[in-house]
N, C-alpha and C positions, 0 to 999 in steps of 0.2 A: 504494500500500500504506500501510494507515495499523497503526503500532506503537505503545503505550502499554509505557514504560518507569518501573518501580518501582524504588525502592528502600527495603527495608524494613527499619526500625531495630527497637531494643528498646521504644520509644515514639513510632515516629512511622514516615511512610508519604510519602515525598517522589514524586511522579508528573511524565512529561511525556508526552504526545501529539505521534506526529510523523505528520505527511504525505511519505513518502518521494521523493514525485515532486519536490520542491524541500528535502526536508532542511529543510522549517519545524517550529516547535513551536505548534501550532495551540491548546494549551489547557498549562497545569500549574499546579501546586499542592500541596499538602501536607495531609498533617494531625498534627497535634501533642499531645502531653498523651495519646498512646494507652493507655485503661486506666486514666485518672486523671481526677480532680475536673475539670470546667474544659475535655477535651477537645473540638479545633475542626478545624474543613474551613477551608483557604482555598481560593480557587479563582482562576485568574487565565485568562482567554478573550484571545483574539488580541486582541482588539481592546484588552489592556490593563486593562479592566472587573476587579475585586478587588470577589468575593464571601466573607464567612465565615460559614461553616454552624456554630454551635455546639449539643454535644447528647452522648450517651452514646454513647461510642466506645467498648468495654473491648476490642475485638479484632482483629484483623489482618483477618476474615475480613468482622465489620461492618467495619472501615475502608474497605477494598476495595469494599465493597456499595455505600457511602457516593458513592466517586468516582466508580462505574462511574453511577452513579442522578442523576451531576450532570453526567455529557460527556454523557448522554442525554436529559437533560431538555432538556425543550420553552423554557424561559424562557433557561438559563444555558449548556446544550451546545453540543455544538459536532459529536453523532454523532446520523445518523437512528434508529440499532438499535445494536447490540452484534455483528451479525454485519457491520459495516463494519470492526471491527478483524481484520486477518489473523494477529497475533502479540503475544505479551508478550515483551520483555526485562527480565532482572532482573541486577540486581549481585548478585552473590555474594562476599562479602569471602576465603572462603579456599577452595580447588580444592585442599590440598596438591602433593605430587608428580606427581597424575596428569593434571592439563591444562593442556597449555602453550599452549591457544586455546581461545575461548568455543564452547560446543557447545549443542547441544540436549539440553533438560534430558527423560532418560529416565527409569524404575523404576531401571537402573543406577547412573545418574550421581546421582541423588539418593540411592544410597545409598551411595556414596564422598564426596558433601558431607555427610552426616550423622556420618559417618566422623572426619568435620574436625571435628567439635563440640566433642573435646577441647582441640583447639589455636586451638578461635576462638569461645569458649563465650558470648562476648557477640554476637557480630554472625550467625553460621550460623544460630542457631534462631530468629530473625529471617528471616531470607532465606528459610527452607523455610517457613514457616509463611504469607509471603506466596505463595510459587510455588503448594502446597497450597490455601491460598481459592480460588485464581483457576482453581485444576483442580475446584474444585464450582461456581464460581460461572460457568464457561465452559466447561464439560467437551470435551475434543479437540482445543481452542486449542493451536498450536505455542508452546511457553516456550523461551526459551534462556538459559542462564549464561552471566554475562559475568565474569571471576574478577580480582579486584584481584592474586590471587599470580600469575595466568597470565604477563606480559609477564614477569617476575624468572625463568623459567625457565631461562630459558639462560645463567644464570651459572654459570662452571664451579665444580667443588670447593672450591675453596682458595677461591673468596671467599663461599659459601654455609658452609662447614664450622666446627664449633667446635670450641675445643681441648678434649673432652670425651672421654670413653672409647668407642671409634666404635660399639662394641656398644650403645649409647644412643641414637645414630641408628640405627641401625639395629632398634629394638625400639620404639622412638615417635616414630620421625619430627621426633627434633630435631635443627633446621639452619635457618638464616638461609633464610625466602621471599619475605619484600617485603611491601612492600602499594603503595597509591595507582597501582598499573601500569597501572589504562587512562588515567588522567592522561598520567604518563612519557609512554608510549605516543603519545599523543593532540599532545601539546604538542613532541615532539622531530618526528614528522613533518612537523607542522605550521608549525614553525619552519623547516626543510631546505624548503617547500612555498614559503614565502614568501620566502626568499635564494636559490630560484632554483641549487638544490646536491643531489647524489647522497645520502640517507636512508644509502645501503650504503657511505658512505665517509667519513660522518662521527664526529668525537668530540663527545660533547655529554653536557653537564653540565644537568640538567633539579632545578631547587629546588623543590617544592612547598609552599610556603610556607602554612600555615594553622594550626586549632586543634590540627591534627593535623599535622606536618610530613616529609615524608623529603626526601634528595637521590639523584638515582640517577645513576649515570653509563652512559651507552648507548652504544657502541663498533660501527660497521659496520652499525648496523641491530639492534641486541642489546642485551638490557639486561646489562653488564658487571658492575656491582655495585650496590648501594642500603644505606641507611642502614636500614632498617626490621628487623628481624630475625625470631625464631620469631616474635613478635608484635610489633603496630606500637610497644610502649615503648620499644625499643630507638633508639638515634639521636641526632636534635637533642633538646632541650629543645623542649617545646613550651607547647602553653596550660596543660595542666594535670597533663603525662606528664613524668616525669624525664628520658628519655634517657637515653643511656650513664650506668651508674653501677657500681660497683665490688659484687661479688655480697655482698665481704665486709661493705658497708652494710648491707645488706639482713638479714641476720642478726643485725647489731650492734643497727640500731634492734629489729628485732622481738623481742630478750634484755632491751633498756633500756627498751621501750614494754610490755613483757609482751601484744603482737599476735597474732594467728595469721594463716597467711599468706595468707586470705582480706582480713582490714583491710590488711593489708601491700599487699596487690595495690588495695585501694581507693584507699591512700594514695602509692602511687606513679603512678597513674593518675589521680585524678582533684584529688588534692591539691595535688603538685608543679609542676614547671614554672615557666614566665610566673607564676601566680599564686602559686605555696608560697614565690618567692622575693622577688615584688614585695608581697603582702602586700595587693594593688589587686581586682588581677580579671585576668579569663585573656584578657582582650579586649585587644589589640594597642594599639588608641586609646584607651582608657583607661587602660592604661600610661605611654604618651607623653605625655600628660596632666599625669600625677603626676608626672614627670622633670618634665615643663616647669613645673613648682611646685615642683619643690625636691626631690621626696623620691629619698634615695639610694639605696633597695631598686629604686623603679623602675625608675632609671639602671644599675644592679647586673642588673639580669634583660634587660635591653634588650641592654647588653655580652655578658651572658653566650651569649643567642639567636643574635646576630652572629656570635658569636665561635665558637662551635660549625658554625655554618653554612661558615666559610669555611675552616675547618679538614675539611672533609671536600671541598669545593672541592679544597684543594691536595692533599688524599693520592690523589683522584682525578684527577687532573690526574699525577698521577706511576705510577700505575696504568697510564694508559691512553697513557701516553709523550706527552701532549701534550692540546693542546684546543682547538675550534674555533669550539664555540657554548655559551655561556651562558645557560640560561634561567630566568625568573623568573616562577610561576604561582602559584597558589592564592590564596585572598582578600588574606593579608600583603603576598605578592608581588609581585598585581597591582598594589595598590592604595597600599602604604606605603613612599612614596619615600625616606625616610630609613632604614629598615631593608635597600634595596636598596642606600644609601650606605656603613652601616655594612660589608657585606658586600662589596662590592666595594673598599673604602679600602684603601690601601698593594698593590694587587694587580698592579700596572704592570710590574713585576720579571716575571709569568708572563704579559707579552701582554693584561691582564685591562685596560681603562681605558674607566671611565665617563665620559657626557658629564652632570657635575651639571647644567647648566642645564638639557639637555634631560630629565634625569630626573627634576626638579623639577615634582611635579604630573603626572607621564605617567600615565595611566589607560588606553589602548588597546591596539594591536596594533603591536610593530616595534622597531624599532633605537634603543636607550641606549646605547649606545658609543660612544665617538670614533670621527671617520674614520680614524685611524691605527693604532684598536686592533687588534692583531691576533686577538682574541676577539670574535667578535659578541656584545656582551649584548642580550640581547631578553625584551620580558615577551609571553608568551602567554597571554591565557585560555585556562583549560580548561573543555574540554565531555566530560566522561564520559559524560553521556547520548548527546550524539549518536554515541557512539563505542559504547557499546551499541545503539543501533537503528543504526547499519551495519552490526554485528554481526549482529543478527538478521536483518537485512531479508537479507543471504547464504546465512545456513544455511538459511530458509524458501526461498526461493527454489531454492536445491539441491534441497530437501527436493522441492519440487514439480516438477524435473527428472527425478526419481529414480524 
């Protein structure tokens, strides 16, 4: 079974092609600048081979046209036809309350994710609008929704609920739902897969670490709580998202800026963060950079990133009455040993002890913790994609039992 997995932004169209029989990614690539001056196709073939198509992309539906026309072609593909693919997956960033596992995307269910638009007004009409091309440009093709809020279902009340007047939840659906959960998902299995230990009887602390960052904690097999809330600004500080910040700010600036809460929402979203504080840029290694020259703001944002991260560590860790495994994923995570430093230091008091040397430079898959620590820290790559085309490669497969 061969699956093409999308995921489709406000300006861009990330793709991979998978070969089910071995869980390979036979082709992927992206396109970029969708809608703007300067829009490009990259293209990346098994073999490694990096093509870029540049040209007039203004739409979701040419984007689509674009890649389907390049896994098909004779010179760059890697498909005889278009009826080689059995299914699409697609990420869907918000399912609200009603799906707590990826389904097939019906006339229904697209119109309970349309539903979501209020509470995910950047990423949803994205995601329909790719599901949509691919229903004219393939008409009958099974799609499935794979939902970033889906795994955060099963956190009970008291850690989804806000201290708000509950007739407000109750009238718009505002309550703490997650985001990055096929991540979680993907990386707490995954890690229980490789230490050789029971998924349903673990505690685990899963950090996604990126431009975008949550921490979630997953209990028994279950996502317990996470950091992300009605929308993903809630939380750590991140590249360019404030994080937890006090509501009373948020009114103070917008009286003292004379904003309305349209730039307000710009400016806590795309201003703040890594960058509002360092003053650099929202990119990780170019922060570290600017500390390692001297500059205090960078040093300043670097602390404060840490420092946020491992403080949601310990109230989860007292949450969940204890903790077993440590994880460290997303591009930050994987890849920036000293940010995994900062976050782990002074943490030996709750079982927590890193092995610096060996996390010096670690880039892979496995165990940065001492042999003594009683917490396994481990970094996982994540793979959302492939955790969407398992997804789908199920429910088609149902679908054709049925």
């Amino acid at each position: 079974m061969k699956i093409l997995v999308l995921n489709c932004g406000s300006s861009s169209i990330k793709y991979q092609l998978f070969t089910m029989t071995d869980k390979s990614v036979i082709a992927k690539g992206g396109i970029e600048k969708l809608g703007m001056k300067g829009s490009f196709l990259k293209h990346v073939r098994q073999d490694g081979q990096v093509v870029v198509f540049e040209g007039e992309i203004m739409d979701h539906k040419t984007g689509i046209e674009y890649i389907l026309g390049v896994l098909t072609s004779e010179k760059y593909g890697c498909l005889k036809s278009l009826d080689e693919l059995e299914a699409i997956g697609h990420r869907v960033v918000h399912g609200g309350e009603r799906f707590n596992s990826s389904v097939l995307l019906t006339e229904d269910v697209l119109g309970e994710v349309t539903k979501c638009i209020d509470i995910a007004p950047l990423h949803n009409p994205p995601n329909l609008k790719g599901i949509s091309a691919m229903e004219e440009l393939i008409p009958g093709i099974p799609q499935v929704g794979v939902f970033d809020t889906a795994f955060h279902q099963t956190m009970e009340p008291k850690a989804y609920m806000y201290g708000i007047p509950y007739v407000l939840y109750k009238k718009y659906g505002i309550r703490r739902y997650g985001f990055h959960g096929t991540s979680h998902r993907y990386v707490t299995k995954r890690a229980c897969e490789l230490l050789g230990v029971d998924y349903q009887t673990q505690r685990i602390i899963s950090c996604h670490l990126g431009n975008g960052a949550s921490v979630a904690a997953v209990k028994n097999g279950k996502s317990f709580d996470t950091s992300m809330g009605f929308t993903p600004l809630e939380g750590l500080m991140m590249g360019t998202r404030c994080g937890d910040l006090d509501v009373g700010v948020v009114q103070y600036i917008m009286e003292k800026e004379e904003i309305g809460s349209r730039t307000a929402n710009i400016l806590f979203n795309k201003h703040a963060g890594i960058l509002g504080v360092s003053g650099v840029s929202s990119d990780m290694r170019e922060v570290e950079m600017a500390k390692a020259g001297g500059n205090d703001r960078a040093a300043l944002a670097l602390d404060i990133y840490n420092y946020r991260v491992k403080k949601y560590i310990g109230s989860y860790i007292a949450a969940m009455g204890g903790l077993d495994i440590l994880i460290m994923t997303g591009g930050i995570g994987e890849n920036a040993d000293t940010t995994r430093l900062g976050v782990c230091s002074d943490l030996d008091f709750l079982g927590i002890s890193l092995d610096k040397v060996k996390n010096k430079g670690f880039r892979s898959e496995g165990i940065i913790s001492t042999p003594d620590s009683k917490v396994k820290i481990m970094v996982v790559p994540t793979d959302e994609e492939l955790v969407i085309a398992l997804d789908t490669e199920e429910i088609v497969k149902a679908l054709k039992k049925s």
